[in-house]
ROGUSE-283711 format. One record per residue (C-alpha): residue number from 1; residue in three letters; x, y, z. Coordinates in steps of 0.02 Angstrom, whole numbers, plus 32768, in hexadecimal, padded with zeros to 4 digits. Example, Ala and Ser with C-alpha at 12.3 -4.5 7.8 and 13.67 -1.06 7.14 Angstrom:
2
<nr:1&rest:ALA&xx:8267&yy:7F1F&zz:8186>
<nr:2&rest:SER&xx:82AC&yy:7FCB&zz:8165>
END
This chain:
342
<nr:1&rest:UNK&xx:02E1&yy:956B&zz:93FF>
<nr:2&rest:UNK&xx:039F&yy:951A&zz:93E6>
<nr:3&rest:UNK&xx:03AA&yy:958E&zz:9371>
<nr:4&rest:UNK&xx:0375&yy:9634&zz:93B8>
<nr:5&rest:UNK&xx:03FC&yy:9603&zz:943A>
<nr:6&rest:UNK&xx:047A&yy:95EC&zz:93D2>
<nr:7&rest:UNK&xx:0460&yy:9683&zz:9370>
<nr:8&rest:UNK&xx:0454&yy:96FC&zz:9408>
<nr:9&rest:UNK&xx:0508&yy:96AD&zz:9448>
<nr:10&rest:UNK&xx:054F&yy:96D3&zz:93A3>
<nr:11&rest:UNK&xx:050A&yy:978C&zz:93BC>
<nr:12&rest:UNK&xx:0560&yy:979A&zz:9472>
<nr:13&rest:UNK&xx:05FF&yy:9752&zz:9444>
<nr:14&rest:UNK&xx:0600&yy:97D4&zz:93A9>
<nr:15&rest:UNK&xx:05DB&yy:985A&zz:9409>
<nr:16&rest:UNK&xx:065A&yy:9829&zz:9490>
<nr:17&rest:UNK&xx:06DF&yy:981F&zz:93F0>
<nr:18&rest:UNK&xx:06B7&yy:98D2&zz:93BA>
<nr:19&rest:UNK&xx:06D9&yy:9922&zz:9454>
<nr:20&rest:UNK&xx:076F&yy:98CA&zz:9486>
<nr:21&rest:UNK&xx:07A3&yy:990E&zz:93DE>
<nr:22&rest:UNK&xx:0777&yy:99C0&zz:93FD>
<nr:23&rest:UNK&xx:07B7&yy:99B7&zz:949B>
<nr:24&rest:UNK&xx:0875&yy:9970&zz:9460>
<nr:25&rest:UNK&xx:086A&yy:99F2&zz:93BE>
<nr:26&rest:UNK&xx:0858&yy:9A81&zz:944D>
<nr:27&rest:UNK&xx:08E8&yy:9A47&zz:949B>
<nr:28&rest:UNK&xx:095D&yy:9A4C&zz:93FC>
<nr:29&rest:UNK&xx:0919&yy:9AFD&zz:93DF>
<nr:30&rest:UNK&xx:0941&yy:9B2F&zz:9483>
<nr:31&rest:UNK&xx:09EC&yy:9ADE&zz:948A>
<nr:32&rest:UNK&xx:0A13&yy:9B2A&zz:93D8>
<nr:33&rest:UNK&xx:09DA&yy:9BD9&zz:9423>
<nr:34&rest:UNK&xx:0A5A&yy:9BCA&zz:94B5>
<nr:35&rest:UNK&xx:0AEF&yy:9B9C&zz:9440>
<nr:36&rest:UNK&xx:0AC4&yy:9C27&zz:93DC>
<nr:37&rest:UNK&xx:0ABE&yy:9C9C&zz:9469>
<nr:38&rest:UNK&xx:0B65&yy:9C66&zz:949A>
<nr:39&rest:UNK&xx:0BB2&yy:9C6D&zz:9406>
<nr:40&rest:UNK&xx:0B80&yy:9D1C&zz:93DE>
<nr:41&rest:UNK&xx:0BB0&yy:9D55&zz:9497>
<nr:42&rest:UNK&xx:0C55&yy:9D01&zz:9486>
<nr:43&rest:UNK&xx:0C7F&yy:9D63&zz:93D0>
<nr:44&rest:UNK&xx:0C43&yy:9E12&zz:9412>
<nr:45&rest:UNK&xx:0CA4&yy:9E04&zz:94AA>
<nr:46&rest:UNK&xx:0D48&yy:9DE1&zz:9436>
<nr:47&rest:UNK&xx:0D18&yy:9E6D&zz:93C1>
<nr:48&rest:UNK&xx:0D1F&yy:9ED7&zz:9463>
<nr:49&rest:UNK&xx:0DCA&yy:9F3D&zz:9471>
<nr:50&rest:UNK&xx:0E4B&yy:9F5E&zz:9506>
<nr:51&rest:UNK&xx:0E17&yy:9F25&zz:95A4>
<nr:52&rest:UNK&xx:0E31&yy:9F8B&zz:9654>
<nr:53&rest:UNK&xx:0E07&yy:9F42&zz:96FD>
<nr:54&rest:UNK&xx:0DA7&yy:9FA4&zz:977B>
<nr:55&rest:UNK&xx:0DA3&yy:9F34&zz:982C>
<nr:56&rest:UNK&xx:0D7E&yy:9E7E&zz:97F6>
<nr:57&rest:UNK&xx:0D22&yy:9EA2&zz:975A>
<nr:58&rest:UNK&xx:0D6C&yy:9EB7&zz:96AC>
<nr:59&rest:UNK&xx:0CFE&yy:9F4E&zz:9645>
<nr:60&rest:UNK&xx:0D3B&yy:9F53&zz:9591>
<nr:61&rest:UNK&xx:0D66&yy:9FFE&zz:9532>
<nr:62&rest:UNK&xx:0D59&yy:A00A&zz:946C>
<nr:63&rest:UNK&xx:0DF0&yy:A06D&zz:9428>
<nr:64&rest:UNK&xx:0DB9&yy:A0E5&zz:93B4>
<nr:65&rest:UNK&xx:0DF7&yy:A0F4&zz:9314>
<nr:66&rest:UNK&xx:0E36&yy:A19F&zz:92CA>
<nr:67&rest:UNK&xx:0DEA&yy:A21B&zz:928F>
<nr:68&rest:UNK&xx:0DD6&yy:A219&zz:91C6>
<nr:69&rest:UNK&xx:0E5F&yy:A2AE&zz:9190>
<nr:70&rest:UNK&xx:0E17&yy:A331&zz:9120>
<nr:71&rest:UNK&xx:0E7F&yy:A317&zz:9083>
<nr:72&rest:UNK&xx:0E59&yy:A2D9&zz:8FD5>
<nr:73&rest:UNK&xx:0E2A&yy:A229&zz:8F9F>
<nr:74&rest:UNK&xx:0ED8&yy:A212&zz:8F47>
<nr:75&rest:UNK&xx:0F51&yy:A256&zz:8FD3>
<nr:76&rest:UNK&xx:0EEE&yy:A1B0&zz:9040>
<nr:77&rest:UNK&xx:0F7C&yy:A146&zz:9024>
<nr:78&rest:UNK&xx:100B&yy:A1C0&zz:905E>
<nr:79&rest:UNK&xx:0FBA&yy:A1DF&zz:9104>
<nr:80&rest:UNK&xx:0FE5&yy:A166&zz:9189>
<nr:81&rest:UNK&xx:0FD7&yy:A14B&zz:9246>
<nr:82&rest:UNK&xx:107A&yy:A0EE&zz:928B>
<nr:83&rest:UNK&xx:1086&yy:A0A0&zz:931A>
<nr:84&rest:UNK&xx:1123&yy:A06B&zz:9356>
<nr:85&rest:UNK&xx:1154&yy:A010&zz:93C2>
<nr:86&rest:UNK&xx:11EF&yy:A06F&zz:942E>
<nr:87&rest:UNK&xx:1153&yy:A10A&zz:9474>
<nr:88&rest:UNK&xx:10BA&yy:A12F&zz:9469>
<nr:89&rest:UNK&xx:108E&yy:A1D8&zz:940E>
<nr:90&rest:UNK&xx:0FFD&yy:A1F6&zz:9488>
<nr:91&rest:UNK&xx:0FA7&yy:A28F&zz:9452>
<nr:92&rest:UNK&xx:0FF7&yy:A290&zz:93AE>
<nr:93&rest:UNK&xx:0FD6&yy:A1C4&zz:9390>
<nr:94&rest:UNK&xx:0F29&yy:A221&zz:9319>
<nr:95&rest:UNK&xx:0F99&yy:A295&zz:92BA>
<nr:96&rest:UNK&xx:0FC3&yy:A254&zz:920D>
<nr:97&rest:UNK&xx:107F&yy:A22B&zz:91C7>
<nr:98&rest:UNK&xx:10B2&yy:A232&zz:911C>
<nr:99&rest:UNK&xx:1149&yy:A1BC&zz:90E1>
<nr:100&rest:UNK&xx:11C8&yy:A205&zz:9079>
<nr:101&rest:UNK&xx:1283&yy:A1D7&zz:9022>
<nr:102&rest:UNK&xx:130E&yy:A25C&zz:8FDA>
<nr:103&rest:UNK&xx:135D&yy:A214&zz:8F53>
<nr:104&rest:UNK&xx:13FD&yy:A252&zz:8F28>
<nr:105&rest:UNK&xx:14AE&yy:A244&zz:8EFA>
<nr:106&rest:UNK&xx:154F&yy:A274&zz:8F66>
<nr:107&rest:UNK&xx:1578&yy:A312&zz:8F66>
<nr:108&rest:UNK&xx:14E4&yy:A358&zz:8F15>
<nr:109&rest:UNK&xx:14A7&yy:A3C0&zz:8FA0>
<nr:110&rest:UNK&xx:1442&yy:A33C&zz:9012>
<nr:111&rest:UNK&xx:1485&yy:A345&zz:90A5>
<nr:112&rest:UNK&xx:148A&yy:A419&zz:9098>
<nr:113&rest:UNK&xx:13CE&yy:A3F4&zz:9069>
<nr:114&rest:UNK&xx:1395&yy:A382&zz:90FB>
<nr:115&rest:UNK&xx:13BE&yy:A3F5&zz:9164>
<nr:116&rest:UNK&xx:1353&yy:A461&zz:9127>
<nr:117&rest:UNK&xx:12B6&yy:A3E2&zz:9133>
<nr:118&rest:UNK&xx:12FE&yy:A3CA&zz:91F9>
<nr:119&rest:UNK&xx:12E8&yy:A482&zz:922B>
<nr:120&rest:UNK&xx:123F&yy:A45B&zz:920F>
<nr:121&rest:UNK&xx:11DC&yy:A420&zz:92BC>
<nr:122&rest:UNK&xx:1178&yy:A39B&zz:9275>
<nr:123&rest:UNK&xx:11D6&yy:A346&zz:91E7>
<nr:124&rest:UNK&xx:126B&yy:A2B8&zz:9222>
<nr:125&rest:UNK&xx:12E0&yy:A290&zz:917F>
<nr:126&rest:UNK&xx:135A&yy:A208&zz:91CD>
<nr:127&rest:UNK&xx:13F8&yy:A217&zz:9165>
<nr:128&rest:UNK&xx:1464&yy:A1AD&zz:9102>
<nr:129&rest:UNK&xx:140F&yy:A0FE&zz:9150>
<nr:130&rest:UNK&xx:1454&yy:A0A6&zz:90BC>
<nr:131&rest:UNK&xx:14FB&yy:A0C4&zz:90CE>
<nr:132&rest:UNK&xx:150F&yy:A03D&zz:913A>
<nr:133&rest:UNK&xx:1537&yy:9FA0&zz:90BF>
<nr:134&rest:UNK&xx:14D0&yy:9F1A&zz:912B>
<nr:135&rest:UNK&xx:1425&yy:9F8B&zz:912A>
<nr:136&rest:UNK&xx:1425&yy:9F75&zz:9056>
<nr:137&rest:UNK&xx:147B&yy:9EBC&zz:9062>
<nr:138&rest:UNK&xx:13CE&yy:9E90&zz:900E>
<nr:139&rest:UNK&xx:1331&yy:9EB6&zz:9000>
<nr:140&rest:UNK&xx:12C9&yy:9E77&zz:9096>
<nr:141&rest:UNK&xx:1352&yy:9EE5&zz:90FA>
<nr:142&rest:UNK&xx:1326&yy:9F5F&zz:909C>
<nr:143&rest:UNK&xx:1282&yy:9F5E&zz:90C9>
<nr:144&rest:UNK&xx:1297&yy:9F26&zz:917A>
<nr:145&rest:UNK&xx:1306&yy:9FD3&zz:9195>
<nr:146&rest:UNK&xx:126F&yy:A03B&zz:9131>
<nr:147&rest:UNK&xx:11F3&yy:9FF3&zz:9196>
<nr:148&rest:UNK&xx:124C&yy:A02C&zz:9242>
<nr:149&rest:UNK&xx:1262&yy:A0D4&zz:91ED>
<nr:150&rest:UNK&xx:11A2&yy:A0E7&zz:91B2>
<nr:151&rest:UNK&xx:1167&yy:A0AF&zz:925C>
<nr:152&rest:UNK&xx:11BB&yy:A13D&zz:92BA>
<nr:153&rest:UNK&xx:122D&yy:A0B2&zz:9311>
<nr:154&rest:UNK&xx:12DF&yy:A0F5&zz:92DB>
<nr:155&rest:UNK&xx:133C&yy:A151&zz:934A>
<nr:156&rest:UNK&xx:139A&yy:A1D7&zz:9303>
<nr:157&rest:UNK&xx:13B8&yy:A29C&zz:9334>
<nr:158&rest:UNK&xx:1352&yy:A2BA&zz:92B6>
<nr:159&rest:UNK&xx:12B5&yy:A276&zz:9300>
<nr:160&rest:UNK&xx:1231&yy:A2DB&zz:933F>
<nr:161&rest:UNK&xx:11C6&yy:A249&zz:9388>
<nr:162&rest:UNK&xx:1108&yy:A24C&zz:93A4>
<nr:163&rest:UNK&xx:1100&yy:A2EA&zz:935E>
<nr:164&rest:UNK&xx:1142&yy:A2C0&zz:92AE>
<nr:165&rest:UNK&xx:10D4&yy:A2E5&zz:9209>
<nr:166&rest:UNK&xx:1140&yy:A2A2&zz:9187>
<nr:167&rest:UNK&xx:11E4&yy:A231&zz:91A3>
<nr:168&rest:UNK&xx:1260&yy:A1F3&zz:9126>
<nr:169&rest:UNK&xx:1315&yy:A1D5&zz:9100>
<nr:170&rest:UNK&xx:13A1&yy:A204&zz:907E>
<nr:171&rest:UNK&xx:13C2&yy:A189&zz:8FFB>
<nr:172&rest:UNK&xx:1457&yy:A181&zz:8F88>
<nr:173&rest:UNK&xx:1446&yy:A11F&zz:8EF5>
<nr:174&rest:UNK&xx:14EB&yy:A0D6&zz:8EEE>
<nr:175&rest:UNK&xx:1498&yy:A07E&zz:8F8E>
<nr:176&rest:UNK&xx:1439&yy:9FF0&zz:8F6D>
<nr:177&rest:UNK&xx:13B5&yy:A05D&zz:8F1C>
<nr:178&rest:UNK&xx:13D1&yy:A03D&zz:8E5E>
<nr:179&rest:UNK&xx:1406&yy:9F80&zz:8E7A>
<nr:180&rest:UNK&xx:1351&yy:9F66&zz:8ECD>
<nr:181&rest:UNK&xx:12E3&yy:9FEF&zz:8E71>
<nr:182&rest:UNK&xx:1269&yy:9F7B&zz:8E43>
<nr:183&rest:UNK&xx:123B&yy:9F42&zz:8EE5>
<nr:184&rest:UNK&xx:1262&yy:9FED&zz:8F49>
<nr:185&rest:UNK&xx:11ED&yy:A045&zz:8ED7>
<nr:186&rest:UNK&xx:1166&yy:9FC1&zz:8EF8>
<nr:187&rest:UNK&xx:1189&yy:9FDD&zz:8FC8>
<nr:188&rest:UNK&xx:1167&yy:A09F&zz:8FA6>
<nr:189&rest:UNK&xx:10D8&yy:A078&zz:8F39>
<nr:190&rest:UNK&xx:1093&yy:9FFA&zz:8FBB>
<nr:191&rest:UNK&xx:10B6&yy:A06E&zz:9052>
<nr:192&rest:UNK&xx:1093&yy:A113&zz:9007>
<nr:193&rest:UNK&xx:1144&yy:A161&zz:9013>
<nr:194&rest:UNK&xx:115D&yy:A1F1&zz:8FA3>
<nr:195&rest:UNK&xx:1204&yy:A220&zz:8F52>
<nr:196&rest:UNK&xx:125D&yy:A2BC&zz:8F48>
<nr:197&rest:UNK&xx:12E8&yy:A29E&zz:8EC1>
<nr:198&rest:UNK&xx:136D&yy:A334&zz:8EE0>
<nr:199&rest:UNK&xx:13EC&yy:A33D&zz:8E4E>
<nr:200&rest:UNK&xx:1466&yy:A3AF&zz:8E28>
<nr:201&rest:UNK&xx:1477&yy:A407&zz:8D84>
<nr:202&rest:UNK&xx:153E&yy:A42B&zz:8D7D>
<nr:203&rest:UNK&xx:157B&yy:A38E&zz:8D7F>
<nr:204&rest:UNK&xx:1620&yy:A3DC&zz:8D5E>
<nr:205&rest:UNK&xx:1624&yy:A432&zz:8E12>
<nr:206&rest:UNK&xx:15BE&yy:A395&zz:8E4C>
<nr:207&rest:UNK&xx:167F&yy:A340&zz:8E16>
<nr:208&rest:UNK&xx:16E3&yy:A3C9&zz:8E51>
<nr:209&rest:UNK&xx:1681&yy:A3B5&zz:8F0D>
<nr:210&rest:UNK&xx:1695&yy:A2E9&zz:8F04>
<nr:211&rest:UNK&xx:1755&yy:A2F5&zz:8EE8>
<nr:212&rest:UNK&xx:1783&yy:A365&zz:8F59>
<nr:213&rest:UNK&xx:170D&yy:A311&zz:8FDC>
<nr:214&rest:UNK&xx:177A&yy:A284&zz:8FBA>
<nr:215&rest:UNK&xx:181B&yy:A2CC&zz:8FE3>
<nr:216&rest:UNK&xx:17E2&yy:A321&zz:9084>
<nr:217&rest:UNK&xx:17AB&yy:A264&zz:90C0>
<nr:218&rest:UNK&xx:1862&yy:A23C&zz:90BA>
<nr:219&rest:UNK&xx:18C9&yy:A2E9&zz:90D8>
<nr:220&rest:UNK&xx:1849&yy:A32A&zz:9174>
<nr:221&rest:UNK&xx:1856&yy:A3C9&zz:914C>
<nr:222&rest:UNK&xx:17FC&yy:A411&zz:91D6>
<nr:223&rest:UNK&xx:186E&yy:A3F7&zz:9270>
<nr:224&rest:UNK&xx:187F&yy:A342&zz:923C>
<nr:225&rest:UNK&xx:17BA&yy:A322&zz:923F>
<nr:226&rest:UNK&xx:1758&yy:A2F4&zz:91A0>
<nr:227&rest:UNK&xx:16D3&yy:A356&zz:9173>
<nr:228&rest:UNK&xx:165D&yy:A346&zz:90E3>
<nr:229&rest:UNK&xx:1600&yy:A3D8&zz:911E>
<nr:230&rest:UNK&xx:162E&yy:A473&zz:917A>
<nr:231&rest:UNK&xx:15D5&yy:A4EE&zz:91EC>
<nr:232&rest:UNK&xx:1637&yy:A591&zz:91E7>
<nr:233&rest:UNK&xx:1680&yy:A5FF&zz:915E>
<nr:234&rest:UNK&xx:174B&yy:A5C6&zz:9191>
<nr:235&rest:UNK&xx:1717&yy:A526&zz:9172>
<nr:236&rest:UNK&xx:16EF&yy:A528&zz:90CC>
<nr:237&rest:UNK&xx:1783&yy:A5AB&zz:90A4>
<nr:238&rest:UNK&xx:17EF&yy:A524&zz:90DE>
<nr:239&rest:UNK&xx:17A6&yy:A492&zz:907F>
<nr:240&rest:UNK&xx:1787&yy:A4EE&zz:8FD4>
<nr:241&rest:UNK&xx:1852&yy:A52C&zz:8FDE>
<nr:242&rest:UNK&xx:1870&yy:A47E&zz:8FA1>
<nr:243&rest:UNK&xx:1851&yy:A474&zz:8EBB>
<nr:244&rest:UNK&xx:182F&yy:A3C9&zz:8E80>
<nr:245&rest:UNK&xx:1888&yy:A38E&zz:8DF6>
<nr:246&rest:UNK&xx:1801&yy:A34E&zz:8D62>
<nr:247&rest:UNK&xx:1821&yy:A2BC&zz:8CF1>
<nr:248&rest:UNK&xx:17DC&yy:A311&zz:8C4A>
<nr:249&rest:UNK&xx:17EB&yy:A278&zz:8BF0>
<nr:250&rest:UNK&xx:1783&yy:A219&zz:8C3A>
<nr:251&rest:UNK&xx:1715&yy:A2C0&zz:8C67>
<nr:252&rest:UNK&xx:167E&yy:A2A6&zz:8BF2>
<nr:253&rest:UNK&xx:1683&yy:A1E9&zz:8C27>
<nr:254&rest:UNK&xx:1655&yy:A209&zz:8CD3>
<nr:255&rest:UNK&xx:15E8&yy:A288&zz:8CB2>
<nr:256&rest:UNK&xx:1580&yy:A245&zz:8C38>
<nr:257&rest:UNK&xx:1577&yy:A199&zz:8CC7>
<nr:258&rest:UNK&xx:1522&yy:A213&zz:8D4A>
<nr:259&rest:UNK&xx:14C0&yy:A264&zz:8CD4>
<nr:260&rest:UNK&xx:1466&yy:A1AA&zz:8C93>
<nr:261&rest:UNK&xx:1478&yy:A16C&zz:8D4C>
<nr:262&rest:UNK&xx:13FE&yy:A204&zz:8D6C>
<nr:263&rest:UNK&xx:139B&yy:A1EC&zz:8CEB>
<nr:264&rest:UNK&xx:137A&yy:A130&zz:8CFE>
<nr:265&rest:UNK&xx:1366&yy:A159&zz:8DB9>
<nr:266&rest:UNK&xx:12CC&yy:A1CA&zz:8D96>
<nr:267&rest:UNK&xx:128F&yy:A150&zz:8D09>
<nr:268&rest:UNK&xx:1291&yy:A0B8&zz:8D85>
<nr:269&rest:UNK&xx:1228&yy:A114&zz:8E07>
<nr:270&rest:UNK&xx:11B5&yy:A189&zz:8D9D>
<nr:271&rest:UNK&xx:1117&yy:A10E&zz:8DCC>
<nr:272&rest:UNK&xx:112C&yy:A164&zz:8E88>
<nr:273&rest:UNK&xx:10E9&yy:A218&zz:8ED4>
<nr:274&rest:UNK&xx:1185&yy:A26C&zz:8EAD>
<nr:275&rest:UNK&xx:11C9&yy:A334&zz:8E94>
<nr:276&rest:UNK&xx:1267&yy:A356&zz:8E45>
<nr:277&rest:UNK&xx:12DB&yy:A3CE&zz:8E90>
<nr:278&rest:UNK&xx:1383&yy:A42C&zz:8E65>
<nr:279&rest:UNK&xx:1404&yy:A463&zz:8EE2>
<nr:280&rest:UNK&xx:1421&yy:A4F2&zz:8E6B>
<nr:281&rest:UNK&xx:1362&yy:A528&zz:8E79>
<nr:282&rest:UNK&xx:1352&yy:A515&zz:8F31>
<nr:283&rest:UNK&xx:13FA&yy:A56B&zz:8F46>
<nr:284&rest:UNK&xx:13B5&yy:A5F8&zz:8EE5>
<nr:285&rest:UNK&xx:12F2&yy:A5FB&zz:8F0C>
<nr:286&rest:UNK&xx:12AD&yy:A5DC&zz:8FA5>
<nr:287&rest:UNK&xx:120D&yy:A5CE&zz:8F81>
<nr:288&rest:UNK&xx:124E&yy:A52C&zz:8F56>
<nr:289&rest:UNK&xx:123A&yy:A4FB&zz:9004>
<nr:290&rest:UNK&xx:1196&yy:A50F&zz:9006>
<nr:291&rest:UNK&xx:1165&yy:A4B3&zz:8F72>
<nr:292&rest:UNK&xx:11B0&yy:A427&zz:8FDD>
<nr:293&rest:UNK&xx:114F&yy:A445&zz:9079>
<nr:294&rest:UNK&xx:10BA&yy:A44F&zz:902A>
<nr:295&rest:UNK&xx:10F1&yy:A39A&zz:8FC3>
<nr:296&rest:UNK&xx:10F2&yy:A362&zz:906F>
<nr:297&rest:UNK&xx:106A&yy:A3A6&zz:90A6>
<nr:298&rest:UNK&xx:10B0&yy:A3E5&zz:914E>
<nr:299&rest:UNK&xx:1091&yy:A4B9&zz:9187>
<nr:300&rest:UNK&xx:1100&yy:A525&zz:912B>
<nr:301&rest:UNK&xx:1196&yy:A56A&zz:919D>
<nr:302&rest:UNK&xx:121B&yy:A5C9&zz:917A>
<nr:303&rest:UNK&xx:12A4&yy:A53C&zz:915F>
<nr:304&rest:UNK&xx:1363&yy:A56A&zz:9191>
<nr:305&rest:UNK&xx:13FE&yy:A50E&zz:9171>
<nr:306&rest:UNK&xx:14B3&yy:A528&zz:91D4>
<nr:307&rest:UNK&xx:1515&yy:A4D5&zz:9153>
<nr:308&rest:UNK&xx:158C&yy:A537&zz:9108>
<nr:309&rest:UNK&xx:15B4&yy:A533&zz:903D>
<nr:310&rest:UNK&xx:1668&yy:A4FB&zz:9022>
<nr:311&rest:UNK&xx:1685&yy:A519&zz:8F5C>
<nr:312&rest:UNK&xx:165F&yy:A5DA&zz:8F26>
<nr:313&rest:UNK&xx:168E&yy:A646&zz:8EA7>
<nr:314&rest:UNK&xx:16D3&yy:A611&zz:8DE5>
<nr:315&rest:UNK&xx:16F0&yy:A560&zz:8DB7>
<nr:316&rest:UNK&xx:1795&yy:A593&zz:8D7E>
<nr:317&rest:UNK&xx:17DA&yy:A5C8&zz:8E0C>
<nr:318&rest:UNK&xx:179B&yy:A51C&zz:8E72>
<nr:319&rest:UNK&xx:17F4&yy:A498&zz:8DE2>
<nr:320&rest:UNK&xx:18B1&yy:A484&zz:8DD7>
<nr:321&rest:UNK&xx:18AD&yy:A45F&zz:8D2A>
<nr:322&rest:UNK&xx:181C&yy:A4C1&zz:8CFC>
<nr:323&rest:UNK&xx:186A&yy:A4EB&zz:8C36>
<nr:324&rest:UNK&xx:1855&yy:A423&zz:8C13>
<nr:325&rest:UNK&xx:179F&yy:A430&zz:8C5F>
<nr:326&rest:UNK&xx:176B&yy:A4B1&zz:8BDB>
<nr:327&rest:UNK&xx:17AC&yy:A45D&zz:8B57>
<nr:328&rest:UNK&xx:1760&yy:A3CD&zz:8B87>
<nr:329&rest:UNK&xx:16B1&yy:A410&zz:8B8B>
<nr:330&rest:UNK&xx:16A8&yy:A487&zz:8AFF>
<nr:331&rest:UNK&xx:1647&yy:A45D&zz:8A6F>
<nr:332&rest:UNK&xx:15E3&yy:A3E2&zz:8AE2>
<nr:333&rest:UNK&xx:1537&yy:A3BA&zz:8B3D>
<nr:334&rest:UNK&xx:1595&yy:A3FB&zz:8BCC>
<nr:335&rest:UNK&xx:15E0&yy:A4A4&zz:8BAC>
<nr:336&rest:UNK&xx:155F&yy:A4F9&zz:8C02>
<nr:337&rest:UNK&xx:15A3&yy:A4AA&zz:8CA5>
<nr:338&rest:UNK&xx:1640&yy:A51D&zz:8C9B>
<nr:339&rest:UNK&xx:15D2&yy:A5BC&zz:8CAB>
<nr:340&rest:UNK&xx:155B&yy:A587&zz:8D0B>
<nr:341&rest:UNK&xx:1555&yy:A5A0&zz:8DCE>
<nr:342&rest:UNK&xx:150E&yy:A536&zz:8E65>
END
């Protein structure tokens, strides 16, 4: 009978156990479940985007992301959405912007050129931005200065704002560009700029336009103002009266250093979207233009310039010593450049 009593308390205290373990397992599952659901509130509600209050409730809005452009799987990384940080392009935040550099030498047409791209109502080239020494000092000021460019933050006259579809500047190479072409061809790789390389072909009158810019910064002809372009037909008369003076000993030197400065330029940045363009060809066919625009990718317009060409006419008649010049040149890789017009 001691026995069957005993046996009966071990039951009750057993079955005592198992529920007070049921019951404590329920509670970690429901404590578990409550964590969980608190956790995955809190992470949805971050995930949320802007807020906007309405009375004494917040009520978050998702911003939604652009539409996908209709354009082909390799032009992805050329299409971009700025958003800077001076406006807001409001209705034109969705339209895409394409980044883009000129790269040049003085007095090969760029700036006549530019203004070209400017006429046009949705493309913003920015100028000579590297002229100033401190913006090419190094490299992260380099990039500092493309970044405010790309993101539709500089300020120029040449800036058409929200309603911009391609934006770039006008690079010389003498500035900064061939010291750093390493690591400026990796930023345009890296940001999808694309390059428009415009050369000129007579480096002779290329030479003849330099030095007689030169002079004109000193002697202002032009009513004692310097101009390195001009705007109306008695402007140029006046500034093409004056006949540099060549040194044709040292002639097929300095050609020959533009001509490999050119060619290493377009060497150093051949791994980039690039199209190669002659001021003699655009001077000459305008259908030029539209190659560009449609490099860009921007509507085709008709694209108008007011600058006014300041060199015309025969090279001999715009040298001083223009007898040494052909004497120079004969019987070498650039004899063609006496003939030849642009």
């Amino acid at each position: 009978m001691a026995d069957d009593f005993s046996s009966f308390a071990k039951d009750v205290f057993l079955v005592k156990g198992l529920k007070s373990s049921t019951l404590v397992w329920r509670l970690v599952v429901l404590t578990f479940a409550m964590v969980c659901g608190v956790y995955i509130c809190s992470v949805c509600l971050k995930q949320i985007g802007t807020s906007s209050k309405v009375g004494f409730f917040d009520y978050n809005v998702i911003q939604k992301p652009c539409p996908e452009p209709n354009i082909e799987p390799w032009e992805i990384p050329y299409v971009h959405y700025p958003n800077p940080k001076t406006y807001s392009r409001a209705e034109c935040a969705c339209n895409p912007v394409r980044y883009f550099a000129i790269l040049s030498m003085q007095r090969s047409g760029s700036g006549w050129f530019e203004t070209f791209l400017n006429s046009h109502t949705n493309i913003s080239s920015n100028g000579e931005i590297f002229s100033v020494k401190v913006r090419r000092s190094n490299m992260s000021t380099i990039a500092e200065t493309l970044d405010q460019i790309y993101n539709l933050d500089w300020v120029s006259s040449a800036s058409k704002n929200e309603c911009t579809a391609a934006v770039g500047l006008k690079w010389m190479l003498n500035q900064g560009l061939m010291q750093n072409h390493e690591q400026i061809a990796k930023y345009f790789r890296l940001h999808g700029v694309s390059v428009i390389f415009l050369f000129r072909r007579n480096l002779l009158r290329r030479m003849i336009s330099v030095l007689a810019n030169e002079y004109d910064r000193n002697a202002k002809l032009l009513n004692g103002t310097h101009k390195s372009h001009t705007h109306s037909a008695k402007e140029a008369e006046i500034l093409a009266k004056y006949k540099p003076k060549i040194n044709a000993t040292l002639l097929i030197q300095n050609l020959r250093q533009v001509d490999d400065t050119t060619t290493k330029a377009l060497e150093y940045f051949k791994s980039t979207r690039h199209i190669i363009l002659y001021y003699e060809d655009v001077v000459k066919n305008t259908t030029k233009l539209l190659d560009l625009q449609d490099f860009l990718k921007v509507p085709r317009m008709d694209l108008k310039s007011r600058q006014v060409k300041i060199h015309n006419g025969s090279l001999s008649s715009q040298v001083e010593n223009w007898n040494d010049v052909n004497k120079a040149l004969i019987g070498t890789p650039y004899k063609s450049f006496l003939h030849e017009d642009g």
